[in-house]
C-alpha positions as CSV (number, residue, x, y, z in Angstrom):
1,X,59.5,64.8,45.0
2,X,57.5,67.6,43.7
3,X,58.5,71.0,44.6
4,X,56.5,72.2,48.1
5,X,53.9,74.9,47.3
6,X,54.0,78.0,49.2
7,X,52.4,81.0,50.5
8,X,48.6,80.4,51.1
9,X,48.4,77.2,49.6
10,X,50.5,75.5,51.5
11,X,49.0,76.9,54.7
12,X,45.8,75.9,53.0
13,X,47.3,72.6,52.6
14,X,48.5,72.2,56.1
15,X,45.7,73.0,57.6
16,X,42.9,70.3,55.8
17,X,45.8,67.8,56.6
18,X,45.9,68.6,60.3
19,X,42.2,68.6,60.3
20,X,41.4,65.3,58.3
21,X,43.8,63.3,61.3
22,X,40.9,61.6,62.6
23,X,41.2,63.0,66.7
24,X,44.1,65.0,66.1
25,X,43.0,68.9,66.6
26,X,41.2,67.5,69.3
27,X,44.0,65.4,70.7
28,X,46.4,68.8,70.6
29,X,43.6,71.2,72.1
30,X,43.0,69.1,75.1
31,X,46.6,68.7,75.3
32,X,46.6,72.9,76.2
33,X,44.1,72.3,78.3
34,X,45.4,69.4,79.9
35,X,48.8,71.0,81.3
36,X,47.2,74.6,81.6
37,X,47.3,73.8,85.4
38,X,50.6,73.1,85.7
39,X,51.7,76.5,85.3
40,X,48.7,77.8,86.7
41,X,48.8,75.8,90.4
42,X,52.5,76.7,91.2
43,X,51.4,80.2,90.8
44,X,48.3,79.8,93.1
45,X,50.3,77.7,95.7
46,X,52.9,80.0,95.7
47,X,51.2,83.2,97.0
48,X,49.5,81.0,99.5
49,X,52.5,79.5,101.0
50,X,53.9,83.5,100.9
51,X,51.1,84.2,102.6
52,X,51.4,81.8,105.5
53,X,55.1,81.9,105.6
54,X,55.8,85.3,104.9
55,X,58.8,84.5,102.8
56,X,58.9,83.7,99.0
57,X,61.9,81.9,99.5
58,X,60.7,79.3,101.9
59,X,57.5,79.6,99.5
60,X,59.3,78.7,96.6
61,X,59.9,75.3,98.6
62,X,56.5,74.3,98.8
63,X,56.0,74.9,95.2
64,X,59.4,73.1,94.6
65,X,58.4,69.8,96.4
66,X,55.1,69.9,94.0
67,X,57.2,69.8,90.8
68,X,60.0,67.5,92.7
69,X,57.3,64.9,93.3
70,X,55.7,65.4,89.4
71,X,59.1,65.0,87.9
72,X,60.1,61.4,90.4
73,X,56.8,59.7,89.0
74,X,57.0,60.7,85.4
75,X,58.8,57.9,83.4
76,X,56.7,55.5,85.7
77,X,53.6,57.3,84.4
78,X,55.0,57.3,81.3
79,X,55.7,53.4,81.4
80,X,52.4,52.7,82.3
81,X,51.0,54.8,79.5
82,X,53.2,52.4,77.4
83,X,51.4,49.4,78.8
84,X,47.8,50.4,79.9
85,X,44.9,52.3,78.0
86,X,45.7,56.4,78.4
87,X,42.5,56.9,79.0
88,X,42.0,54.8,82.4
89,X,45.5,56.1,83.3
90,X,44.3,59.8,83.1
91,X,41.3,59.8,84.6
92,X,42.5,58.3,87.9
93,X,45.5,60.3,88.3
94,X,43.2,63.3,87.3
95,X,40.7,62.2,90.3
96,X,43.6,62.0,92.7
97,X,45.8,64.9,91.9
98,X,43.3,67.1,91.4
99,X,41.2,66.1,94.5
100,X,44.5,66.7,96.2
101,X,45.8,69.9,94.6
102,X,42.1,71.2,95.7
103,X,43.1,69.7,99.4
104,X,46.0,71.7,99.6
105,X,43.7,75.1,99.8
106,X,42.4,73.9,102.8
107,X,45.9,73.0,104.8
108,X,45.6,75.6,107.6
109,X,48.0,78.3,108.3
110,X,48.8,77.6,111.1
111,X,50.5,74.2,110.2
112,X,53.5,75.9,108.8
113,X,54.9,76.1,105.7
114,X,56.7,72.2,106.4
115,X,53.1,69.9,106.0
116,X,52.1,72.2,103.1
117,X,55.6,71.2,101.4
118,X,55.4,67.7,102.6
119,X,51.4,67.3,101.2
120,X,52.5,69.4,98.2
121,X,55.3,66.5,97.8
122,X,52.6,63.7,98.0
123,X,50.0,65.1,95.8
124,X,53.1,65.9,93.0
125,X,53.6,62.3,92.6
126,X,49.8,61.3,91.2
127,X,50.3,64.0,88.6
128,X,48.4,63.3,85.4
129,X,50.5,62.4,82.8
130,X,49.1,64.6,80.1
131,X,52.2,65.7,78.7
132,X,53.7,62.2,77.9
133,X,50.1,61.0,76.7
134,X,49.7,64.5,74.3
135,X,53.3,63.2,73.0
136,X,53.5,59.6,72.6
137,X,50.0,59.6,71.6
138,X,50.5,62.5,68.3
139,X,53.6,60.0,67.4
140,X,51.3,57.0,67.8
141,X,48.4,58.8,65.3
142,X,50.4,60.7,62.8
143,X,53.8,59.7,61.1
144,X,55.9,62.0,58.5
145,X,55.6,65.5,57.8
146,X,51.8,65.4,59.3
147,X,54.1,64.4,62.7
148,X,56.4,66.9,62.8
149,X,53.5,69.8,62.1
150,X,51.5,68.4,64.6
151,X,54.6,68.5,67.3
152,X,55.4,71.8,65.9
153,X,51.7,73.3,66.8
154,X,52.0,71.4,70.2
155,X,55.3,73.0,71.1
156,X,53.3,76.1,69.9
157,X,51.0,74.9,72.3
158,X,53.4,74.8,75.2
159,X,54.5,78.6,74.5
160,X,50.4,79.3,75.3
161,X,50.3,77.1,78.3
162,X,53.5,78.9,79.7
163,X,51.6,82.3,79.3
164,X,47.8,81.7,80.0
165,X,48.3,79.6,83.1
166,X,50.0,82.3,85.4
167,X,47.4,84.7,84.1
168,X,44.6,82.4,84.4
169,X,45.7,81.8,88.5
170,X,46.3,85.3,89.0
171,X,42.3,86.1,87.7
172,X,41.5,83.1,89.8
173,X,43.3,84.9,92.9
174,X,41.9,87.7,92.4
175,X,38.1,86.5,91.7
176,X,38.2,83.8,94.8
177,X,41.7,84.4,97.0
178,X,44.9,82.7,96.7
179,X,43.4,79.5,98.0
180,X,40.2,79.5,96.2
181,X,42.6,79.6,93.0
182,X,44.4,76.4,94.2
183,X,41.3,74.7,94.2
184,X,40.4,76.0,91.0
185,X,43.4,74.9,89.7
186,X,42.7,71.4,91.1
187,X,39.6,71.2,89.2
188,X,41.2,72.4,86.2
189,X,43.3,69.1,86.1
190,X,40.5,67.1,86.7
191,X,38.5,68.9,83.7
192,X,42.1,68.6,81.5
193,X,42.5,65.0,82.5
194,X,39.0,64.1,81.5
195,X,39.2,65.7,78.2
196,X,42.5,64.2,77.1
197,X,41.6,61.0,77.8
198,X,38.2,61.4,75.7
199,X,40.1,62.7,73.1
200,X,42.3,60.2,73.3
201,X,39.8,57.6,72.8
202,X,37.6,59.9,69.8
203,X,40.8,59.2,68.5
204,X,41.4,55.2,68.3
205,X,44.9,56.0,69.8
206,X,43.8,54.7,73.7
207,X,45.6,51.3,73.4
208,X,49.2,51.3,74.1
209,X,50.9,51.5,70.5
210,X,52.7,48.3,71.0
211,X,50.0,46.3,70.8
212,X,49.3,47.7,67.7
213,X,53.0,47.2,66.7
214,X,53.2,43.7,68.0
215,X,56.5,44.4,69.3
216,X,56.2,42.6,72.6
217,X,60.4,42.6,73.0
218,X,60.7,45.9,72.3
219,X,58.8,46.6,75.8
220,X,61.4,44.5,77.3
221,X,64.8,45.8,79.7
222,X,65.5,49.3,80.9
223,X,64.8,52.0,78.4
224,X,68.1,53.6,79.8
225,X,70.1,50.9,78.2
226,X,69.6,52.4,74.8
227,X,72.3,55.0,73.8
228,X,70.0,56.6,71.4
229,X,67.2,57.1,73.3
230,X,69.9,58.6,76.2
231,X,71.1,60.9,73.5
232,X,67.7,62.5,72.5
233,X,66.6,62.8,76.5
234,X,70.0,64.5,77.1
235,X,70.0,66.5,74.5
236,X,66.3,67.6,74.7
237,X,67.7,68.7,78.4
238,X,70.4,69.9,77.4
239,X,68.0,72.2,75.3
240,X,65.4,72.9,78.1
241,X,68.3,73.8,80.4
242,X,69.8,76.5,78.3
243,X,66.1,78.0,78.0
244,X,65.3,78.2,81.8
245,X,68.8,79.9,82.4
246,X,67.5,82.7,79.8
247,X,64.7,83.0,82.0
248,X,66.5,83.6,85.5
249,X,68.6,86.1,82.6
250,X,65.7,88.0,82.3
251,X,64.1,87.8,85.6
252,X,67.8,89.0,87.3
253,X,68.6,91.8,84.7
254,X,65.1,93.3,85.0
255,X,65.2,93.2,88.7
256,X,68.8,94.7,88.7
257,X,68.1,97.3,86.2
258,X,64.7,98.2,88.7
259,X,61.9,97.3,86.6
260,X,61.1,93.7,88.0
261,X,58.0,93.8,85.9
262,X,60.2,94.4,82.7
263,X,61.2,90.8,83.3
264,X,57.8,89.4,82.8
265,X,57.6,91.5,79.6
266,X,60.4,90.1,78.2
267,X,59.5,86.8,79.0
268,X,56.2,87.7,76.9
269,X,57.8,88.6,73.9
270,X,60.2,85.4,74.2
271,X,56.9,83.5,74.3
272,X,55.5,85.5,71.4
273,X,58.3,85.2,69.1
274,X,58.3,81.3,69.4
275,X,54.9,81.1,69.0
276,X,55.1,83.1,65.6
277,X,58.0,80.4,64.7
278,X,55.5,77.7,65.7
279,X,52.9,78.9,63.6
280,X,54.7,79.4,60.9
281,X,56.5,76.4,60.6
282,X,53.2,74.0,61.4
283,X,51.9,76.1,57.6
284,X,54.5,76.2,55.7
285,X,57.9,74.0,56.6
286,X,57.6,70.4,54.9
287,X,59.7,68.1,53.7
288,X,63.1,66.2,55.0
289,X,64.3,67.9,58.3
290,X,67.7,68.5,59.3
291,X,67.7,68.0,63.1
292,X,71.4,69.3,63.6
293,X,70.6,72.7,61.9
294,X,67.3,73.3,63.2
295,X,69.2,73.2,66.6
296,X,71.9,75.1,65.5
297,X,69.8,77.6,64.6
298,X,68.3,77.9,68.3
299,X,71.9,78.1,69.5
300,X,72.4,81.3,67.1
301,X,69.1,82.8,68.2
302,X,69.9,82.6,71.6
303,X,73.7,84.1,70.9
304,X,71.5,87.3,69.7
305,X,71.1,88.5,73.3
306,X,75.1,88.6,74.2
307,X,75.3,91.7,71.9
308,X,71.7,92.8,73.1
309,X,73.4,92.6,76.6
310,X,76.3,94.3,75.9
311,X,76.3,98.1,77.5
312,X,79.0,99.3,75.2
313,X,77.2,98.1,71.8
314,X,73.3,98.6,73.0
315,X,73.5,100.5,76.1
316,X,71.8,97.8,77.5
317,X,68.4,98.7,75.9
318,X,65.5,96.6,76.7
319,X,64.1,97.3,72.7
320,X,67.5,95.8,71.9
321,X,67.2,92.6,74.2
322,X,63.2,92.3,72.7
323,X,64.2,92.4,69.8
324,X,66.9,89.5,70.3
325,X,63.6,87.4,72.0
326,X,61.4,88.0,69.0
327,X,64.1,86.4,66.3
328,X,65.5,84.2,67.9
329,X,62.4,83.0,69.5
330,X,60.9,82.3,66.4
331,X,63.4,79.3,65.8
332,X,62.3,77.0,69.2
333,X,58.9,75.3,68.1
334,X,60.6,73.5,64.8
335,X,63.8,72.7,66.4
336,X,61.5,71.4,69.5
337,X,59.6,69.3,67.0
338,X,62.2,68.0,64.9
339,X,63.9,66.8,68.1
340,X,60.6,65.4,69.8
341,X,60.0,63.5,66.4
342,X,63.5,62.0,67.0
343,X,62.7,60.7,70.7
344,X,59.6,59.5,69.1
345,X,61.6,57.1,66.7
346,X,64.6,56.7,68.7
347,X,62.5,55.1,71.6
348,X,60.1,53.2,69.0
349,X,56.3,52.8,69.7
350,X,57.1,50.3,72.7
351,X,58.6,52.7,75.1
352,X,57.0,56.7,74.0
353,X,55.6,57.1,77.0
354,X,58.6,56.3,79.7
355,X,61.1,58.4,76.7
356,X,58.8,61.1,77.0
357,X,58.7,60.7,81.2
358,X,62.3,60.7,81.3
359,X,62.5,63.7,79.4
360,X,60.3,65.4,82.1
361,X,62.1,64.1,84.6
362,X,65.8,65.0,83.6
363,X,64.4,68.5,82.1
364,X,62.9,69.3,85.9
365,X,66.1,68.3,87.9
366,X,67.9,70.1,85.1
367,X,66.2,73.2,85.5
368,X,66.8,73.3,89.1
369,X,70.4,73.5,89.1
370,X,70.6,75.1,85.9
371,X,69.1,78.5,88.3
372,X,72.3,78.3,90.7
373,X,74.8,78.0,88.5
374,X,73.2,81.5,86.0
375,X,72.9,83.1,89.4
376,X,76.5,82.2,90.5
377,X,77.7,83.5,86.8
378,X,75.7,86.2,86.7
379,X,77.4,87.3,89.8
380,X,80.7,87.2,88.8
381,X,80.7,88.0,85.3
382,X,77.6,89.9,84.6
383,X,74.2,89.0,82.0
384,X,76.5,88.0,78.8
385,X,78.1,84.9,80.9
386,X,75.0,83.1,82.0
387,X,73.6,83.5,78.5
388,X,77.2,81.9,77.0
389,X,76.5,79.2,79.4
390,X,73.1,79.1,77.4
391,X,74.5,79.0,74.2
392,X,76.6,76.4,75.1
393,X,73.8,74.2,76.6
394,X,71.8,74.5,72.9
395,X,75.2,73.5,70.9
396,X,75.5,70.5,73.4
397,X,72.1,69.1,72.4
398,X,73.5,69.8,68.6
399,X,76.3,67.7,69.7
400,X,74.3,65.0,71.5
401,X,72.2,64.4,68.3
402,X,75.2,64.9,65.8
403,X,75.8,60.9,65.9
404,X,72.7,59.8,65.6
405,X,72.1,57.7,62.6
406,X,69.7,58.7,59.5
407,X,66.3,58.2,60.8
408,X,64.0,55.4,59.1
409,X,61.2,56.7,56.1
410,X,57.9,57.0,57.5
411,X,54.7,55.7,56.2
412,X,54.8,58.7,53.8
413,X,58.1,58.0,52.5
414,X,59.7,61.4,54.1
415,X,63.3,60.9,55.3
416,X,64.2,63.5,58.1
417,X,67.8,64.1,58.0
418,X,69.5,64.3,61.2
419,X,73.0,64.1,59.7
């Protein structure tokens, strides 16, 4: 194998090959604008249950049983993505959730917080599933090194939707009221929905991929039975986990140290530094991939805040802490990729969809008790022990993928290494 080019050419390079995918730009944009309301509507829902309850805590139960019903229904609506054309699949889950997301604006205060949670719960479940389509759809188009760029700029992708969706609810608040921005955000889904799945189809990637493999068996018994497929989902949860404890990290520091707005600063610059990394990587890194020490590498960046944390070394300093976020940030998107390239082949073109489902299923329940258990360290030992707990969660997903055996060449005759 020739030796890679770099600098400018090989951004050059990177570029025309992302752009000559038939559908795949396109595929990726309406990706971003096809989860932008999932941020964005448990923002908007949250100030309006606040504002009927009173209470952000009971609040943050309403907007709770939203994501508890989105994350039951996603490896069915990941199966059926498997087995049905995406872009029939999106457009009436788009028409139901989003009709329903825009009903919940007009649940009446006086009802309580308790039908708001309950209708939240319902409408949860019809969620569009944009993120397993975006996924198993890129792995169905591209194969290789064009793969793992284009999961690279989508987890690049995720960093934006993470950032522009609260901001883009709390314009929408602002412009229209709390409510008026939950049914904005209702209509965003439907407008997201309806763009994916025309992408989808611009891109001759609508059918399920295994009728294109003509791997009928594959399709067959409970995706769960496959120890390699169980590895990647627990280790890509593993990985998610350790990341939403560094946010309650920063959230709870920030708050202690009396700057709670020093949280959502922090969480900026997290954001930014990853999607620097993403950028970077989708340009320039080619070639064979070693899964192990891409993930290693996120475990190392993470370790960077337990000196950043620690009064005696840093004094605490939130410059030190940023600084920590920016580096080690910068090492999430490839390690995301690599590892969403491995799901990809470790679940085969049969079952994508339900892998990727699962993923958002486990990653949501994960999440949720990963929150206690920072909270309960945090407590007793202070910042550096929930962030251990962190570190440790990133070198489990290392571990989970350490047996995994040498994944297959693709179609370009790449080999990523993930031993």
């Amino acid at each position: 194998m020739s030796a890679p080019t770099t600098g400018a050419p090989a951004a050059a390079n990177s570029l025309k090959e992302l752009a000559a995918a038939p559908g795949l730009l396109s595929l990726l944009g309406w990706s971003l604008v096809g989860r932008l309301h999932l941020s964005a509507t448990l923002v908007a829902l949250l100030v309006v249950a606040a504002d009927i309850t009173g209470s952000y805590a009971t609040a943050g139960l309403v907007s709770g049983a939203l994501v508890l019903g989105q994350g039951l229904t996603a490896p069915l609506r990941g199966r059926t993505v498997d087995r049905r054309p995406a872009a029939r699949v999106l457009m009436w889950t788009s028409v139901v959730y989003g009709a329903g997301v825009a009903a919940l604006a007009a649940v009446p205060a006086r009802a309580g917080w308790e039908p708001l949670a309950g209708a939240a719960f319902l409408v949860g479940l019809a969620c569009p599933p944009s993120t397993q389509v975006s996924r198993a759809k890129v792995a169905q188009l591209a194969q290789g090194g064009l793969r793992r760029r284009a999961f690279t700029l989508q987890a690049t992708v995720n960093e934006l939707v993470l950032v522009t969706g609260p901001g883009a609810a709390s314009l929408a608040i602002a412009g229209v009221g709390a409510r008026g921005a939950v049914a904005f955000c209702g209509a965003l889904a439907a407008v997201g929905g309806f763009g994916l799945a025309a992408a989808v189809r611009r891109a001759g990637v609508d059918a399920p991929a295994v009728t294109e493999a003509a791997d009928e068996g594959a399709s067959e018994g409970s995706l769960l039975r496959d120890p390699a497929v169980v590895r990647s989902v627990a280790a890509v949860t593993a990985l998610i986990s350790g990341f939403a404890i560094i946010d309650f990290v920063l959230v709870s520091w920030s708050h202690q140290r009396g700057s709670p707005a020093l949280g959502g600063v922090l969480t900026g610059v997290w954001a930014a530094g990853s999607a620097a990394g993403g950028l970077a990587a989708t340009l320039w890194l080619d070639g064979a991939v070693n899964l192990r020490r891409r993930l290693l590498l996120v475990a190392a960046g993470v370790a960077l805040l337990l000196p950043a944390l620690a009064t005696p070394l840093t004094g605490g300093s939130p410059w030190a802490v940023a600084a920590a976020l920016a580096v080690g940030g910068m090492a999430i998107p490839p390690a995301l990729a690599a590892l969403y390239d491995h799901v990809a082949d470790s679940a085969g073109p049969a079952r994508r969809g339900e892998a990727f489902g699962w993923i958002a299923t486990a990653t949501t329940a994960a999440s949720a008790a990963a929150n206690p258990l920072a909270g309960a360290a945090l407590d007793r030992w202070g910042p550096w022990a929930p962030v251990a707990v962190a570190v440790v969660a990133c070198c489990l997903a290392t571990g989970l993928v350490a047996g995994a055996r040498r994944m297959p060449a693709h179609a370009n005759g790449k080999v990523p290494a993930v031993s």
